[in-house]
C-alpha positions in Angstrom: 137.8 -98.4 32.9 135.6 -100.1 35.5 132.4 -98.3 36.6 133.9 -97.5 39.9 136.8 -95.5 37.7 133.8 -94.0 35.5 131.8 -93.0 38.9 134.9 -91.6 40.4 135.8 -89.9 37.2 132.3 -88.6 37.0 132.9 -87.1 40.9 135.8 -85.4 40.2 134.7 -83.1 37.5 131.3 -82.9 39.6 133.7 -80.7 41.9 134.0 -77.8 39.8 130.5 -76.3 40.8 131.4 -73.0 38.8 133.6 -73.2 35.6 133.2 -69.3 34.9 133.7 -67.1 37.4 133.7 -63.2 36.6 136.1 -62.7 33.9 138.4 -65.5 34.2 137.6 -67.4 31.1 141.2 -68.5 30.1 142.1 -69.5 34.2 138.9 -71.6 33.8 139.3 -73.1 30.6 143.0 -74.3 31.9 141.7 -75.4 35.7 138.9 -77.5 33.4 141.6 -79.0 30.9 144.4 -79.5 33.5 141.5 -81.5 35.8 140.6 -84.0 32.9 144.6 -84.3 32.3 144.9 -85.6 35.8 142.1 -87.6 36.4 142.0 -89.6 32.5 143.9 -92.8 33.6 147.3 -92.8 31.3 146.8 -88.8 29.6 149.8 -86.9 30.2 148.9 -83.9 28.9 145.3 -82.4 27.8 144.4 -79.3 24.9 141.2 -77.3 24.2 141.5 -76.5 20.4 138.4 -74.1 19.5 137.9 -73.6 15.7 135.3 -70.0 15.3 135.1 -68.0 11.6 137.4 -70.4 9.8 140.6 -70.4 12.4 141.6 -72.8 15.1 142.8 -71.9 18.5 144.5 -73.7 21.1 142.7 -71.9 24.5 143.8 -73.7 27.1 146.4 -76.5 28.0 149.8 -75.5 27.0 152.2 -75.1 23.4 153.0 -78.7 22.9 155.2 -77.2 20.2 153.8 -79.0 17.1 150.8 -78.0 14.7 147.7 -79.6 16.6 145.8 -78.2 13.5 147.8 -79.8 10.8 145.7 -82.6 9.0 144.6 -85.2 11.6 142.4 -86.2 14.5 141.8 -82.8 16.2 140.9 -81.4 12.5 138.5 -83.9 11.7 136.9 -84.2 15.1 136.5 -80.8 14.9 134.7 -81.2 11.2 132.6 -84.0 11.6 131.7 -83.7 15.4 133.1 -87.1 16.0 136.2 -88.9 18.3 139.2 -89.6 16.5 141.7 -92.0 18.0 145.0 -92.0 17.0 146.6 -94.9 18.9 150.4 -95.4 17.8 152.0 -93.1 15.7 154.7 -95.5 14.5 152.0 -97.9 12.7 149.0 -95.5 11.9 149.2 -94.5 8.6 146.2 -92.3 8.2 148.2 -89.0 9.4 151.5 -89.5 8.7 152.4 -85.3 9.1 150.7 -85.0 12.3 151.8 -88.3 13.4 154.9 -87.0 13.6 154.5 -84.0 14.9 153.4 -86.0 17.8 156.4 -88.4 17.9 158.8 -85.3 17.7 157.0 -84.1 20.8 157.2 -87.1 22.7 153.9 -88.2 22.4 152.7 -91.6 21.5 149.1 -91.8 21.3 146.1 -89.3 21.2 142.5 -89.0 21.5 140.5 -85.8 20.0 137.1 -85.4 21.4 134.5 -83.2 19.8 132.8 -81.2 22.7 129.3 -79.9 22.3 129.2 -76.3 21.5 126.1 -73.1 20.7 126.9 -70.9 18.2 129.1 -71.4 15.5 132.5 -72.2 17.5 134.0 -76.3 17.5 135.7 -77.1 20.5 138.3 -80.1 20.4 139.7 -81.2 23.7 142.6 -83.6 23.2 143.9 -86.5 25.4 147.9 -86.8 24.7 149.7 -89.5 26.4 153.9 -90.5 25.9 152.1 -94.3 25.7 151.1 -96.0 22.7 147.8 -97.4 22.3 147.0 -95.5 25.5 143.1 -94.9 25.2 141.7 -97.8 23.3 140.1 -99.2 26.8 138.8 -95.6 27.9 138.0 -94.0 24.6 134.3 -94.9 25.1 134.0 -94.3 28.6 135.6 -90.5 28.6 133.4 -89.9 25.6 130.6 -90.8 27.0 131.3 -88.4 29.7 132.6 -86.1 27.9 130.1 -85.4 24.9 126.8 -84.9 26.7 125.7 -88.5 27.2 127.6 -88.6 30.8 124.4 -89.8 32.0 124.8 -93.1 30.3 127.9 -94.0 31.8 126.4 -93.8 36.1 122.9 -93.8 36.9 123.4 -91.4 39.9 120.7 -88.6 39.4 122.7 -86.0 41.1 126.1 -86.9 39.3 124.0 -86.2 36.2 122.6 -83.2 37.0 126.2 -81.6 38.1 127.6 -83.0 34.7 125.4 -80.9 32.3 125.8 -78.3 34.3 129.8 -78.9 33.8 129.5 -79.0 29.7 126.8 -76.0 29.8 129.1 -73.8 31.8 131.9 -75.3 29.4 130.1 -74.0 26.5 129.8 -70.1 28.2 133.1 -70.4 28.8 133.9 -71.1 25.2 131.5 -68.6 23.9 132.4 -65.9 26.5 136.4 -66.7 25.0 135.3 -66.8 21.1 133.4 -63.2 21.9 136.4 -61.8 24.1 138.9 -63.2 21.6 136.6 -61.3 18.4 136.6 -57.8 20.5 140.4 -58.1 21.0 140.7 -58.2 17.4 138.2 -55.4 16.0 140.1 -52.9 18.9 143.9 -54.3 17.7 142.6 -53.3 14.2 141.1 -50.1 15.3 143.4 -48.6 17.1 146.9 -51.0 15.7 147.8 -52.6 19.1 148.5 -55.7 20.2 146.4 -58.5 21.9 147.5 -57.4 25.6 146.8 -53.8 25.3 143.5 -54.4 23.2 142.4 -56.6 26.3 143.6 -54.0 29.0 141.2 -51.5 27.1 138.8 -53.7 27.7 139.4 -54.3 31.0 139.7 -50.2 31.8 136.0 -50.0 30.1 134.4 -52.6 31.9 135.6 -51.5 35.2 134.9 -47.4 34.2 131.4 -48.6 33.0 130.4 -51.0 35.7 129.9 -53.8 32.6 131.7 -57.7 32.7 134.0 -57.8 29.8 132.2 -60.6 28.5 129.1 -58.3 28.3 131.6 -55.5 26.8 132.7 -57.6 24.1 129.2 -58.9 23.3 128.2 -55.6 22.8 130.7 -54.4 20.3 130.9 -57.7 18.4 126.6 -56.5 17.9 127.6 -53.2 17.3 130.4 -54.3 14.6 127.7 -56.9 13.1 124.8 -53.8 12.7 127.9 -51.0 11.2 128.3 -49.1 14.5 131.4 -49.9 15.8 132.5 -46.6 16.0 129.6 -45.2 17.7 129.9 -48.0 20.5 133.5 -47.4 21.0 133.2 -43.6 21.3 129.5 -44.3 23.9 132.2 -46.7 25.6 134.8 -44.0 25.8 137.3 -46.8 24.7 140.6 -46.0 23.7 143.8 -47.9 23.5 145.7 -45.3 26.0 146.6 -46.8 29.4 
């Protein structure tokens, strides 16, 4: 990539002033993946992978249909905070499982890039293009701006500024997901529903009680954390009737 491709790049995900907005975590998590699938030169398709208490996650971008969590690049970026390249999945021999998971998909070449996160939540967002050896010119560039040193890549103060806004809003949109997706699961447990009706309770009590969801959640993921799950849910008048 030349620096005029880095500086444009760098404009383009300036535009998205405000990643979370209300509620809509998942819509923004996909509008943020399905921008960098359209704007990285040669990705064809793009997945956020978040891995919180010992699971991973795909939250936004689409079922590719293979395991994106089966031993490989997105695993160990994920692990050891660092980009994994996997450039051509007919000669690398370091993931021969996953490598072909990708080649059954129609994929040719990958790049998994470890994305700053608080908390205890990983975030992996994966460049996937049907091209072999795809991202060896652009690997460093998009990880540059991609993994909190954007500034390094354009000198343009104000390009800066709206880029760590971008990966701090990113995070919250993460967290606000990990703590969403946590609630879902203590209320499917509670009251033995499924993920859509646990997250339509939510919905009902956050609108009854005047409260975000993302604050709702927060609040009984503390509650479940100090033993007073119960008590919340019955203050919160939640119940999994429609």
């Amino acid at each position: 990539m030349t620096d005029d491709d880095i500086l444009g790049l760098a404009q383009e995900l300036a535009e998205i002033t405000r990643l979370v907005d209300d509620d809509d975590y998942g819509a923004t998590l996909d509008r943020f993946v399905a921008r960098v699938a359209r704007i990285i030169p040669g990705c064809d398709d793009a997945i956020l992978v978040v891995r919180a208490n010992g699971a991973m996650e795909t939250v936004a971008g689409s079922d590719k249909g293979f395991d994106l969590v089966a031993a490989g690049p997105v695993v160990e970026a994920a692990t050891f905070a660092e980009p994994r390249r996997l450039d051509n999945v007919g000669t690398d021999q370091r993931w021969p499982t996953f490598s072909t998971y990708l080649a059954n998909a129609g994929y040719q070449s990958c790049l998994a890039l470890p994305l700053a996160t608080e908390g205890q939540e990983t975030a992996v967002l994966t460049l996937l293009s049907r091209t072999a050896d795809q991202f060896v010119d652009t690997a460093y560039d998009v990880v540059l701006l991609l993994t909190l040193h954007a500034g390094v890549a354009f000198d343009n103060a104000s390009l800066y500024h709206d880029s760590t806004q971008i990966i701090a809003q990113l995070r919250e949109a993460l967290r606000t997901r990990s703590l969403v997706g946590q609630a879902q699961g203590m209320l499917m447990r509670q009251f033995d529903i499924d993920d859509e009706q646990a997250f339509a309770a939510l919905r009902r009590s956050s609108q009854n009680s005047n409260t975000k969801v993302r604050e709702l959640a927060a609040l009984l993921v503390a509650a479940h954390h100090d033993g007073e799950f119960e008590a919340a849910i019955a203050k919160l008048a939640l119940t999994a009737a429609g």
